[in-house]
N, C-alpha and C positions, 0 to 999 in steps of 0.2 A: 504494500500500500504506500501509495505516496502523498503524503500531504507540504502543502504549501503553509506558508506561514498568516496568512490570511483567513482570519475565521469572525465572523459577524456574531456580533454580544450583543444581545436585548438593552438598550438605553439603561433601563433600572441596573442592571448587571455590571455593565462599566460604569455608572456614578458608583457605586457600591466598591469598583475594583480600584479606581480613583482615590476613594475616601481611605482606602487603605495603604495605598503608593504615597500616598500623603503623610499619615502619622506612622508608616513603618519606615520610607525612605528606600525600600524594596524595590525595584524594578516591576512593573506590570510582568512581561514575560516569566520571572522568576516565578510569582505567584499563580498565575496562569497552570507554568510547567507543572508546578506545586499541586495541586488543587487537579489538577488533570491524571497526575500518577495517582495521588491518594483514591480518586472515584475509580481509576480505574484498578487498583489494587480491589476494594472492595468488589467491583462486578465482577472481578476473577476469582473472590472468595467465593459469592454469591450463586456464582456457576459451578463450582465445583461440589457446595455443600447440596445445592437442589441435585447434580446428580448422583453425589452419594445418596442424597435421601433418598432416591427413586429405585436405584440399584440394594438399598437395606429393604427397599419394600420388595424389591423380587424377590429376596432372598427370603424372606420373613412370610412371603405369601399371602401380600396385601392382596387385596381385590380393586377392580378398576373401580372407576369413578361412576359407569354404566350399571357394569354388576350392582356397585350396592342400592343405586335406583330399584334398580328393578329387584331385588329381595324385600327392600322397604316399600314397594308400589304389592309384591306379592303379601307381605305379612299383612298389610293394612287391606289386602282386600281378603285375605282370610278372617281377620276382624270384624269385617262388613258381612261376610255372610253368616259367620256365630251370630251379630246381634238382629240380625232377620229372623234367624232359624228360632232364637230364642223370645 
């Protein structure tokens, strides 16, 4: 991937990145670079732990998201027909 060094900041975003180049004496780019590793450290966390959690559910013999619809759609209409019967 190649990126250029030109990236477009929402106004609120740069007054905000401003107010900070101001009382730290920081360079914008520093904090930019800053602020750019750290989100994307986290979305590499983030990725990693959802597909360990999805790979402990194969292993543990979760049921999909479908299946438990439909056991929950099947008990509650077995519920429906006990309280007719009854």
């Amino acid at each position: 991937v190649t990126m250029n060094d030109n990236v477009k900041i929402p106004s609120k975003l740069a007054k905000r990145l401003e107010q900070v180049v101001a009382v730290s004496g920081r360079k914008p780019e520093a904090i930019v670079r800053e602020a750019l590793e750290h989100q994307l450290e986290y979305e590499e966390w983030f990725m990693k732990a959802v597909q360990e959690g999805f790979e402990s559910g194969d292993r543990e013999g979760w049921i999909s998201h479908e299946e438990s619809k439909a056991r929950l759609k099947a008990r509650i209409d077995g519920y429906s027909r006990q309280a007719k019967a009854a």
